[in-house]
One Martini backbone bead per residue (centre of mass of N, CA, C, O) as a GRO file, in nm:
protein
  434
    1UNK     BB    1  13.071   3.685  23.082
    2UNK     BB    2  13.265   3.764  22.887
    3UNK     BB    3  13.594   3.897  22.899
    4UNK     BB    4  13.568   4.138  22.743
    5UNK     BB    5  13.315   4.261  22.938
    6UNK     BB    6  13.472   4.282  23.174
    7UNK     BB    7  13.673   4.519  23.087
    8UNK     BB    8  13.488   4.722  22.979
    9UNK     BB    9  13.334   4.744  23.280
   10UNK     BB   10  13.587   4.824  23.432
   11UNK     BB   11  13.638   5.089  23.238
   12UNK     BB   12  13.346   5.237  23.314
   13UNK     BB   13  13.378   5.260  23.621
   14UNK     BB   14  13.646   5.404  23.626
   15UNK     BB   15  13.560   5.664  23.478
   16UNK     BB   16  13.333   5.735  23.675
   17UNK     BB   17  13.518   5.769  23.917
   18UNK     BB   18  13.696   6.018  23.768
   19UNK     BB   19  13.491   6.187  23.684
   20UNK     BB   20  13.384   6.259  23.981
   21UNK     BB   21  13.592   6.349  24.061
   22UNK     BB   22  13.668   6.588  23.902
   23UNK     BB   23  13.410   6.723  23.988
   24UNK     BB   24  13.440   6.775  24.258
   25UNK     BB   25  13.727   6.948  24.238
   26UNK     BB   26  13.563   7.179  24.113
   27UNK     BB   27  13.387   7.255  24.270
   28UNK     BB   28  13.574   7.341  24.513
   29UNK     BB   29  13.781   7.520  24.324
   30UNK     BB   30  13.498   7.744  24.236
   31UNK     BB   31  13.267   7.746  24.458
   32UNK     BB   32  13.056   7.567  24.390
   33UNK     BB   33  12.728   7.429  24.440
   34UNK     BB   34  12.789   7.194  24.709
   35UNK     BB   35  13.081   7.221  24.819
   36UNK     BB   36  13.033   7.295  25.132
   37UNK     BB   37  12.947   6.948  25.155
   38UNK     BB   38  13.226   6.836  25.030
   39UNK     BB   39  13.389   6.970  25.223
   40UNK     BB   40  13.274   6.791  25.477
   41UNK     BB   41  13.294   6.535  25.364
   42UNK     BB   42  13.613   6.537  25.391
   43UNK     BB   43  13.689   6.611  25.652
   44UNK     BB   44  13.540   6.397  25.807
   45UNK     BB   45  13.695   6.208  25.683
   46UNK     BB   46  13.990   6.280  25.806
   47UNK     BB   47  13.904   6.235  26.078
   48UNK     BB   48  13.827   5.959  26.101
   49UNK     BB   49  14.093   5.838  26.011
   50UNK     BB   50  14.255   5.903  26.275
   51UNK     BB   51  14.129   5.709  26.465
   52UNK     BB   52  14.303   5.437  26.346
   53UNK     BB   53  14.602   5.442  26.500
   54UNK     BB   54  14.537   5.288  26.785
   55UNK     BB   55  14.437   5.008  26.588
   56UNK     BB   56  14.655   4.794  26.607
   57UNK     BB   57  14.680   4.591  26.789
   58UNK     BB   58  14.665   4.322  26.969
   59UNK     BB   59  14.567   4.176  27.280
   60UNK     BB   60  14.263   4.019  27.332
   61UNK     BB   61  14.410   3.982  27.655
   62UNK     BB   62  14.310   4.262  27.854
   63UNK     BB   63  14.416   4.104  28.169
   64UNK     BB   64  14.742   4.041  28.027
   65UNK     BB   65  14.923   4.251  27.932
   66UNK     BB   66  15.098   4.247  28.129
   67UNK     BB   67  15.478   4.289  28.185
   68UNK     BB   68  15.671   4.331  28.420
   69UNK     BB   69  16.002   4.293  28.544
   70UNK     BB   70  16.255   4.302  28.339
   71UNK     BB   71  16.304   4.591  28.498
   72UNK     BB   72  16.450   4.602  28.869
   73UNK     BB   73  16.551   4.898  29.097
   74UNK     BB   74  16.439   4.979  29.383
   75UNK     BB   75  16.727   5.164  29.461
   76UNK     BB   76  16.626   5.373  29.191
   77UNK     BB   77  16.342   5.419  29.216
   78UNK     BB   78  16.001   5.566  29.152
   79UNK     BB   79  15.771   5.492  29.406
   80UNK     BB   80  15.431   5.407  29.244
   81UNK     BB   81  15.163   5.503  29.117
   82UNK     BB   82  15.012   5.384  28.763
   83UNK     BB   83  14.833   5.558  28.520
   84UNK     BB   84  14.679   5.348  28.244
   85UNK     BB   85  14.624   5.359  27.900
   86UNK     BB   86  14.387   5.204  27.654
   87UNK     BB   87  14.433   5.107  27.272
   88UNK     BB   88  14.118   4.897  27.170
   89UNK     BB   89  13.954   4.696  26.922
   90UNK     BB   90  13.931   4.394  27.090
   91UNK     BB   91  13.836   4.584  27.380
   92UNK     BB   92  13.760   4.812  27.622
   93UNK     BB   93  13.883   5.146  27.650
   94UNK     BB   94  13.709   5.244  27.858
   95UNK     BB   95  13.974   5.255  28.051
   96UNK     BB   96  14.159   5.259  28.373
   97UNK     BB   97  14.491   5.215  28.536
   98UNK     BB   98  14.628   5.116  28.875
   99UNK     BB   99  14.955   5.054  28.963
  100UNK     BB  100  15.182   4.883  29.099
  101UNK     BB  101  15.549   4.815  29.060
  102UNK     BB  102  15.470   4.506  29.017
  103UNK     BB  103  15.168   4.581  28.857
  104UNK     BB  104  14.954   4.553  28.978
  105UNK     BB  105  14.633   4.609  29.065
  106UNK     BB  106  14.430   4.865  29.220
  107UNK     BB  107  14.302   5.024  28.997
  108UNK     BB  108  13.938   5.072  28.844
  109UNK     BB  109  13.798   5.250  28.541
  110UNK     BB  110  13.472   5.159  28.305
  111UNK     BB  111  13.300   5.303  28.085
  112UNK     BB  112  13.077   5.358  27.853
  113UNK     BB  113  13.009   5.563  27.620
  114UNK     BB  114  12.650   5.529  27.602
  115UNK     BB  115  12.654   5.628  27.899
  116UNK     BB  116  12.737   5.897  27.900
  117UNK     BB  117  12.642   5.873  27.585
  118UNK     BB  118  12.360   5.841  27.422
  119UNK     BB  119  12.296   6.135  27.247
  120UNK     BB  120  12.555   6.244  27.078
  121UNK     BB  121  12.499   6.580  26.955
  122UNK     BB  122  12.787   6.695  26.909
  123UNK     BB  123  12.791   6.452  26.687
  124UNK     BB  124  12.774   6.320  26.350
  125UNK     BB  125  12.730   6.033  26.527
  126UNK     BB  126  12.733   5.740  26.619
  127UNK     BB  127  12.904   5.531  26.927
  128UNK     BB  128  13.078   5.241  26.973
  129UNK     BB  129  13.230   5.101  27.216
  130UNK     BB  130  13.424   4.971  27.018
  131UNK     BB  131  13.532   5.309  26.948
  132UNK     BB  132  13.636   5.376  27.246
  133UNK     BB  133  13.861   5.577  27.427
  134UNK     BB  134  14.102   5.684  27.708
  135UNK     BB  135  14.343   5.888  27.666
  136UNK     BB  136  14.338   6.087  27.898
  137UNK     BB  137  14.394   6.216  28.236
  138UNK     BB  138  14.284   6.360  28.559
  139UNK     BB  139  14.394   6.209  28.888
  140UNK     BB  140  14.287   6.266  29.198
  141UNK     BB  141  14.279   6.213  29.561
  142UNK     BB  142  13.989   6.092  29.576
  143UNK     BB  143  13.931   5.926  29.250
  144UNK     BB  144  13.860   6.152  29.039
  145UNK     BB  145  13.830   6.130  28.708
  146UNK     BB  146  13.947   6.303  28.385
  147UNK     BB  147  13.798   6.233  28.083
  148UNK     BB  148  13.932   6.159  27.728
  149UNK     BB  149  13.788   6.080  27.479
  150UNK     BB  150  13.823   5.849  27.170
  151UNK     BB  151  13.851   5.710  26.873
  152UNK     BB  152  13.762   5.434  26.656
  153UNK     BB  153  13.819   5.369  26.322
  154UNK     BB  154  13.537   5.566  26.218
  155UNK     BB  155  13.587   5.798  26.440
  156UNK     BB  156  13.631   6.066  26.579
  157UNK     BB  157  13.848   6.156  26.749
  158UNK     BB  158  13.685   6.380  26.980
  159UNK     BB  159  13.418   6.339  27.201
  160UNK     BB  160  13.481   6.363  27.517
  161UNK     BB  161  13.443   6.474  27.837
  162UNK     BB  162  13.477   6.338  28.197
  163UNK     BB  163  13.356   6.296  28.510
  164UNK     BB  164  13.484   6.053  28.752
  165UNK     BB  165  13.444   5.842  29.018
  166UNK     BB  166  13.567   5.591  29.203
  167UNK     BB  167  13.300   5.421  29.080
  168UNK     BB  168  13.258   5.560  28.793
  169UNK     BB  169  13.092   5.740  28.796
  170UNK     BB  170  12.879   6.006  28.654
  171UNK     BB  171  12.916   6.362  28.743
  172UNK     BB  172  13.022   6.474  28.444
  173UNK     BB  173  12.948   6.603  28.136
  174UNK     BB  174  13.135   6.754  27.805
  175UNK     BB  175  12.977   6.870  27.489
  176UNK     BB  176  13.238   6.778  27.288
  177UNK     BB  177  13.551   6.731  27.088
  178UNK     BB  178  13.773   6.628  27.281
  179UNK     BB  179  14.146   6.622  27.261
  180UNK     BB  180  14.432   6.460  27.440
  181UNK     BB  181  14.387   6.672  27.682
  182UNK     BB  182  14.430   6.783  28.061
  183UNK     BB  183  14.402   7.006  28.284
  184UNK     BB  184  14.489   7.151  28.646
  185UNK     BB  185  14.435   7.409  28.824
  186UNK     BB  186  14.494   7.545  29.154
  187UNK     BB  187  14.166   7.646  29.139
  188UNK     BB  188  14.029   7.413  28.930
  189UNK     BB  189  14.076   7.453  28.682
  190UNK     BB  190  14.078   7.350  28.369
  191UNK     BB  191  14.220   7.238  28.029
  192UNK     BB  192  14.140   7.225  27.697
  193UNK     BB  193  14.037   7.057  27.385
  194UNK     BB  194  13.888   7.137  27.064
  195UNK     BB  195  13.728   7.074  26.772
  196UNK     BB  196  13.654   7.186  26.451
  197UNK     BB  197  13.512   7.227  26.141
  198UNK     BB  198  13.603   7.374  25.831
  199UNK     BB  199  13.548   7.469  25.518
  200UNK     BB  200  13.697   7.736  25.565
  201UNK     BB  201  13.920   7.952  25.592
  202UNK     BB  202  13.937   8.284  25.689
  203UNK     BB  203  14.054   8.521  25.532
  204UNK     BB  204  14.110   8.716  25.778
  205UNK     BB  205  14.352   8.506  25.840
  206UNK     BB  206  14.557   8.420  25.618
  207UNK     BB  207  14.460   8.113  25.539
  208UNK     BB  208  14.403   8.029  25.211
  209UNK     BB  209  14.648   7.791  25.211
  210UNK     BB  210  14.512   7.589  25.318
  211UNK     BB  211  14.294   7.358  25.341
  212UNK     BB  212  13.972   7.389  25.226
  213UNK     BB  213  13.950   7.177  25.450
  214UNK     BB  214  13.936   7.178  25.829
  215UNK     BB  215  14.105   7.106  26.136
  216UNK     BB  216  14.019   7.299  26.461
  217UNK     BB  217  14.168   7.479  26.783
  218UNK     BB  218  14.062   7.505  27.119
  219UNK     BB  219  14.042   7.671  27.425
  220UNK     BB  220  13.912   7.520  27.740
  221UNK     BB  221  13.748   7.645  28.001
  222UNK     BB  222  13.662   7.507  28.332
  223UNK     BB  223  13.504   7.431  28.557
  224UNK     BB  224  13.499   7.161  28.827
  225UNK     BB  225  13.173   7.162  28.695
  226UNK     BB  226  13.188   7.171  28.348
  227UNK     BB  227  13.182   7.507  28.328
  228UNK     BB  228  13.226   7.759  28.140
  229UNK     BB  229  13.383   8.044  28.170
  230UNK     BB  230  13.486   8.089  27.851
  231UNK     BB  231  13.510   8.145  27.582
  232UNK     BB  232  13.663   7.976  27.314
  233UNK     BB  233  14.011   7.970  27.198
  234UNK     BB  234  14.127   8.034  26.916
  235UNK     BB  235  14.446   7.923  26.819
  236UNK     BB  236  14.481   8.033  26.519
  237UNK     BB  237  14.457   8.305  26.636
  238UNK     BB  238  14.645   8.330  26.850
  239UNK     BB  239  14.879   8.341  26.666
  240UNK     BB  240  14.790   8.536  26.409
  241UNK     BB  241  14.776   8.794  26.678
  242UNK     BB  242  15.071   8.757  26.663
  243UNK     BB  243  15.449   8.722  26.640
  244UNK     BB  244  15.374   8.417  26.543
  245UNK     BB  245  15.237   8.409  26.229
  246UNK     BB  246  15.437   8.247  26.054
  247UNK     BB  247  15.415   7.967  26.120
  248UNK     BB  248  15.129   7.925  25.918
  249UNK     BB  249  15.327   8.000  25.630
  250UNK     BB  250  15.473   7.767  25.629
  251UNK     BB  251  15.527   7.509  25.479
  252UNK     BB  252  15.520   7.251  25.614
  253UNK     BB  253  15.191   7.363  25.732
  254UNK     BB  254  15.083   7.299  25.458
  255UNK     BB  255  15.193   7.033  25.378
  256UNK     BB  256  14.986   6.917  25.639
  257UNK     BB  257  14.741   7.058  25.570
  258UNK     BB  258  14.654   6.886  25.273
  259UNK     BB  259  14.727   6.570  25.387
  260UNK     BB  260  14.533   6.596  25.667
  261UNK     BB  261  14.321   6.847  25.771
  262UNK     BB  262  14.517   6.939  26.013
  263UNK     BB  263  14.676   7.211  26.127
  264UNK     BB  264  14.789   7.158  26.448
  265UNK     BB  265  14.721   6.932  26.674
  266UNK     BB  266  14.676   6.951  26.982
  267UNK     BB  267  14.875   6.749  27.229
  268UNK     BB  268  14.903   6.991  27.467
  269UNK     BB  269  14.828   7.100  27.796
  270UNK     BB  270  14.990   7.352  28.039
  271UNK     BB  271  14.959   7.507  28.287
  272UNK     BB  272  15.124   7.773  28.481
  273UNK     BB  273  15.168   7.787  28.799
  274UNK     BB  274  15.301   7.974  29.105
  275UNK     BB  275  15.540   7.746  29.173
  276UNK     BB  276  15.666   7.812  28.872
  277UNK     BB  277  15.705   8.064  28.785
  278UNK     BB  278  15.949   8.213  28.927
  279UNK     BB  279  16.110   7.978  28.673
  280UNK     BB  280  15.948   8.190  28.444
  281UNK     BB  281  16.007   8.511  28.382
  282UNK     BB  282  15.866   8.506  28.095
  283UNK     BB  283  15.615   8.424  28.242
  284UNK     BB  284  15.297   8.345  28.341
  285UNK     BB  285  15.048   8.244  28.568
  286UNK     BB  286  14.835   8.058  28.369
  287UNK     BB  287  14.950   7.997  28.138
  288UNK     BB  288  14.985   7.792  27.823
  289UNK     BB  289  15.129   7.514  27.721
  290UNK     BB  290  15.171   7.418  27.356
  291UNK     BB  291  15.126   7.134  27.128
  292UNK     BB  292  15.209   7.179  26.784
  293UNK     BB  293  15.258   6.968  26.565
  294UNK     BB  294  15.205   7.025  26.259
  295UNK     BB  295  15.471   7.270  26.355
  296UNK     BB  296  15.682   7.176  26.528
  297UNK     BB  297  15.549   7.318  26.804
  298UNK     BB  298  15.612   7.547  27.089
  299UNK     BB  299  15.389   7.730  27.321
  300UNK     BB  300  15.211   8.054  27.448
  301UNK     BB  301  14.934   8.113  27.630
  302UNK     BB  302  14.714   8.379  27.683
  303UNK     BB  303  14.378   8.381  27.836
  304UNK     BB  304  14.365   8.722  27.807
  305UNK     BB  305  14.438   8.791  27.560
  306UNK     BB  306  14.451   8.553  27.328
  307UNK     BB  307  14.764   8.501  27.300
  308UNK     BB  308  15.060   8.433  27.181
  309UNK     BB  309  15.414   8.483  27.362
  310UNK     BB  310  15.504   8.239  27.256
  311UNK     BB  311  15.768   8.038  27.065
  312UNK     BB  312  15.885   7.714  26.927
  313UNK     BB  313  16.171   7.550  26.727
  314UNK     BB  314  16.346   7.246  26.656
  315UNK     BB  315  16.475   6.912  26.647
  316UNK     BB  316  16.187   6.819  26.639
  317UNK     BB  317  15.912   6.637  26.573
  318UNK     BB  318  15.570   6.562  26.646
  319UNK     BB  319  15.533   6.639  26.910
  320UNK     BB  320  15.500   6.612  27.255
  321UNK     BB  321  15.439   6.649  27.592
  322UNK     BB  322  15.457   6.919  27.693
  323UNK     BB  323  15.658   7.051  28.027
  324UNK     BB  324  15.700   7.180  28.320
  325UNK     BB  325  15.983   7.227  28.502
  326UNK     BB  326  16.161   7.342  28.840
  327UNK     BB  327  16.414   7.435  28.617
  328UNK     BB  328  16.276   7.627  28.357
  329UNK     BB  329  16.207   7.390  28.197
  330UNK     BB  330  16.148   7.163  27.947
  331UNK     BB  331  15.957   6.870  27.832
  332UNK     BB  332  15.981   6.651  27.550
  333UNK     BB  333  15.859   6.451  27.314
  334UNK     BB  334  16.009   6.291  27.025
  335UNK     BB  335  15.903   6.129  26.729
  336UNK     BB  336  16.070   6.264  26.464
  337UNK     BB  337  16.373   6.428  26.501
  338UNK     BB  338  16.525   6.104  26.477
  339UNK     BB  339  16.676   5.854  26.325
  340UNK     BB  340  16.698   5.666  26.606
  341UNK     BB  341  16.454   5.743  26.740
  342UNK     BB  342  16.305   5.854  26.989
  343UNK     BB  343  16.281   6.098  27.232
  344UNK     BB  344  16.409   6.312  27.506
  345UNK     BB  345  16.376   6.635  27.593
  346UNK     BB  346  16.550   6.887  27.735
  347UNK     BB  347  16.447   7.244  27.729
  348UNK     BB  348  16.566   7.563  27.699
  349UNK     BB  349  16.407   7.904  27.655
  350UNK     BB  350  16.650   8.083  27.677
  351UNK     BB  351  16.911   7.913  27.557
  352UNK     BB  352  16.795   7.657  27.343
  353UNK     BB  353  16.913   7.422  27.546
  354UNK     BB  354  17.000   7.044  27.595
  355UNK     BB  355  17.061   6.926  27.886
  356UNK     BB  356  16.859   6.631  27.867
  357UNK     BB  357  16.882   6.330  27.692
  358UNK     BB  358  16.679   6.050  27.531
  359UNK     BB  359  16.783   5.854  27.260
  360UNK     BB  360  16.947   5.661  27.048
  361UNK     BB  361  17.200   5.626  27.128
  362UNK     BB  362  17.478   5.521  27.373
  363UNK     BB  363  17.362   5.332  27.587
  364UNK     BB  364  17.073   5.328  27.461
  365UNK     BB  365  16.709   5.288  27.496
  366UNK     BB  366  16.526   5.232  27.253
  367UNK     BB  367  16.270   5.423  27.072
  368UNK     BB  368  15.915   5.390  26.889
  369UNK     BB  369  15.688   5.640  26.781
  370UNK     BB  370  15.484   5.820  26.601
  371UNK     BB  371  15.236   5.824  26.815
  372UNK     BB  372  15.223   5.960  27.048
  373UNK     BB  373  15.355   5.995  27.371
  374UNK     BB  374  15.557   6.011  27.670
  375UNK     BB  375  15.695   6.225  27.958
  376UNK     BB  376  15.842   6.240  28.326
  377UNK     BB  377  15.911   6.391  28.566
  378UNK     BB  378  16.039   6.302  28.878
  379UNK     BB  379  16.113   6.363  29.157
  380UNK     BB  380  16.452   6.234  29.172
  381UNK     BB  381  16.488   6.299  28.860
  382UNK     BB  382  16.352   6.086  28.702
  383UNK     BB  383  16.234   5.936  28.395
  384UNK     BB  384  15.913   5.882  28.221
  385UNK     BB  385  15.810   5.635  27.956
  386UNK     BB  386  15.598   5.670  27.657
  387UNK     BB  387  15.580   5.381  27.426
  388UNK     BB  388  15.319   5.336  27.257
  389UNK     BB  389  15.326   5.148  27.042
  390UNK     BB  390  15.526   4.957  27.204
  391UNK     BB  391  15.418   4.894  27.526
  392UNK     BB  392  15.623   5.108  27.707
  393UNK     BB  393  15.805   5.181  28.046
  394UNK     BB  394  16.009   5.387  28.142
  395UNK     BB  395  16.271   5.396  28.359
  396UNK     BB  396  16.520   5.671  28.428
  397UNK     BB  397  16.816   5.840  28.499
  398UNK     BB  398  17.001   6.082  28.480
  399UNK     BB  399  17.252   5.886  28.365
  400UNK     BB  400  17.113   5.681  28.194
  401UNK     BB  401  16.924   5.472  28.336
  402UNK     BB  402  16.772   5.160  28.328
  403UNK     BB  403  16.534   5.065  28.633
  404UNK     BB  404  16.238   5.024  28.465
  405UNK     BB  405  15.999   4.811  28.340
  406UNK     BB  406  15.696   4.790  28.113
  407UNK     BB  407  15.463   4.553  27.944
  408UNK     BB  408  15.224   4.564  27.683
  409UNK     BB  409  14.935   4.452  27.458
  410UNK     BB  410  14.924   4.763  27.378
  411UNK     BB  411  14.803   5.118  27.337
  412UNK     BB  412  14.940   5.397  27.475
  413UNK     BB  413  14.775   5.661  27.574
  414UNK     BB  414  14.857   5.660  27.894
  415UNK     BB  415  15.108   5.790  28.192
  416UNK     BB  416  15.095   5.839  28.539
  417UNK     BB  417  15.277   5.899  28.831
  418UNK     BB  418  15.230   5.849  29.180
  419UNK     BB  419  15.225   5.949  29.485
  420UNK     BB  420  15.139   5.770  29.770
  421UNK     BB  421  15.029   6.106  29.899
  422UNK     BB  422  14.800   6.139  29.638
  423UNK     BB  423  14.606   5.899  29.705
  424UNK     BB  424  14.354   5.904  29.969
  425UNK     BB  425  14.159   5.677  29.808
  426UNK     BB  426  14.330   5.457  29.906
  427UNK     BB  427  14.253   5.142  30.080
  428UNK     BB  428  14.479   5.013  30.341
  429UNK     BB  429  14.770   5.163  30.274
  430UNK     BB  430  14.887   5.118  29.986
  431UNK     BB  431  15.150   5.009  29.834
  432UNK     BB  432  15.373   5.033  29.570
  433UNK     BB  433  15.589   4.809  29.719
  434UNK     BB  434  15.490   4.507  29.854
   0.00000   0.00000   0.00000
């Protein structure tokens, strides 16, 4: 074909496919027929998309990712074994491990996600377990590990939590699209997120200014046998339905509902026991407290009432991982609130004041991750610093010392740190620091 004859078809073409999204974009805003195929159409490319954060990575030997002990101070540190999961494209992502603090592999969680699910019904269609990997997870005394799921490359964040026993068998799974995080309450309730896409906000909730379509979450409370206790409740009403519903109404979140199709986007739950209640006067035992990224903000769920009781916003962006201090504060990862790169915030819910920060400031180890991102305060007062981007794990003193760190060639997707009179069933009395 001469040079003439491919630009006329070059320009034949893009015409084509310029005119058919202009007719896409009127049936959806016309509310014309076949909109609602549209709208689902685009909302799970939304989600697709989703999954593929996580796969940056990284270094195909998966066996070699560790390298711990660039700093290690023993006599500073709180020792413990951590539990670390890791997001790779290219090789098994539904892997645990528990490493102990010279980094040595102590135990691993491996199941197939096809072993799981090999019919995923709750999903729009299969998963390849090249596509999958764990999340986060609550680790049992006994050895049991509660797993979420998520997707890589083109699958939905969501996939589907399930329980495995310490030699990895499935004990039970939950057939929803779980993400992001699992809590357990001290009577062994569970606690989690599910997500599913609406066509379109309900007019009812006031929401019509939200994107034509989106992903919505709801909150799962589940027995310790993975049976629903109560149907689950949707975030967005319990919001709407409270004195905090004007968060929805925000610039902010209409900005981030239009260009991601996900409202809320909620990437941390976390139940307050009966040992913390009285250290928060403000809120009630069973509350859920909520990281609600999308919004910018961290919220308090009653499951009896289904509305929230409390929430702020304040100087973080995009935070993950909030959770209860034992000194009645929170702690929580912000990933995008500081110009010099992420950091770890203590805030008073009651003063508003932030008693300890550590990140990017005057001899402070720098750290930056867009996505996830962990933190948790240790008994000893020490913090543990999850930058997952990064693949990196600090641990802090109060004093803002930087006292061991370990690094992988992979995307952490979550790390949490237990004492050794935790996890009774290691055994032959394995040493955190052998």
């Amino acid at each position: 074909m001469p040079w003439r004859g491919k630009i006329l078809l070059a320009f034949f073409f893009f015409g084509i496919m310029s005119l058919s999204y202009l007719l896409g974009a009127a049936v959806i805003v016309c509310d014309l027929p076949s909109s609602d195929f549209l709208r689902k159409a685009f909302a799970g490319a939304k989600a697709k998309g989703k999954g593929k954060t996580a796969a940056r990575s990284l270094d195909p030997q998966f066996s070699d990712k560790k390298n711990p002990g660039k700093i290690d101070h023993p006599e500073k540190t709180f020792d413990g074994f951590t539990l670390v999961m890791f997001a790779s494209v290219s090789v098994p992502g539904t892997q645990a491990f528990l490493f102990d603090m010279n980094g040595a592999e102590v135990h691993k969680w491996s199941v197939p996600f096809r072993e799981v699910w090999p019919n995923p019904d709750h999903l729009s269609g299969p998963v390849l377990d090249s596509r999958a990997c764990f999340f986060a997870g609550h680790l049992y005394g006994n050895g049991d590990l509660l797993v979420v799921f998520h997707g890589l490359g083109e699958s939905t964040i969501g996939l589907g939590m399930a329980k495995l026993g310490k030699d990895s068998k499935v004990i039970w799974r939950y057939d929803a699209p779980m993400h992001h995080d699992v809590d357990v309450a001290e009577d062994g309730t569970i606690f989690g997120v599910k997500q599913e896409t609406l066509d379109k906000p309900p007019k009812e909730l006031g929401l019509e200014l939200f994107a034509p379509s989106c992903l919505v979450d709801s909150l799962v409370m589940l027995t310790p046998e993975g049976k629903e206790l109560k149907k689950p409740i949707p975030i967005l009403e319990a919001i709407r339905n409270s004195a905090y519903a004007p968060l929805l109404s925000s610039r902010r979140a209409r900005a981030r509902s239009f260009h991601k199709g996900d409202v809320l986007h909620t990437n941390s739950v976390k139940v307050l026991g009966r040992q913390l209640a009285g250290k928060f006067p403000m809120f009630k035992a069973g509350q859920i407290l909520l990281s609600l990224r999308e919004l910018d903000a961290v919220a308090v769920l009653d499951p009896e009432t289904a509305r929230v009781v409390w929430a702020a916003t304040g100087p973080w962006s995009a935070q993950h991982d909030c959770q209860f201090l034992d000194s009645g504060h929170l702690l929580l990862f912000d990933n995008l609130g500081s110009n010099q790169g992420s950091r770890v915030l203590e805030f008073d819910p009651k003063t508003q004041a932030f008693p300890w920060s550590y990140g990017g400031g005057e001899n402070q180890t720098p750290f930056f991750t867009r996505e996830r991102g962990m933190s948790q305060r240790l008994d000893n007062g020490n913090t543990l610093i999850v930058n997952s981007e990064g693949g990196q794990l600090l641990e802090i003193t109060r004093d803002k010392e930087l006292v061991w760190t370990c690094s992988f060639d992979d995307f952490i997707t979550s790390a949490r740190r237990f004492r050794p009179g935790q996890l009774h069933f290691l055994e032959g009395g394995k040493r955190a620091r052998p």
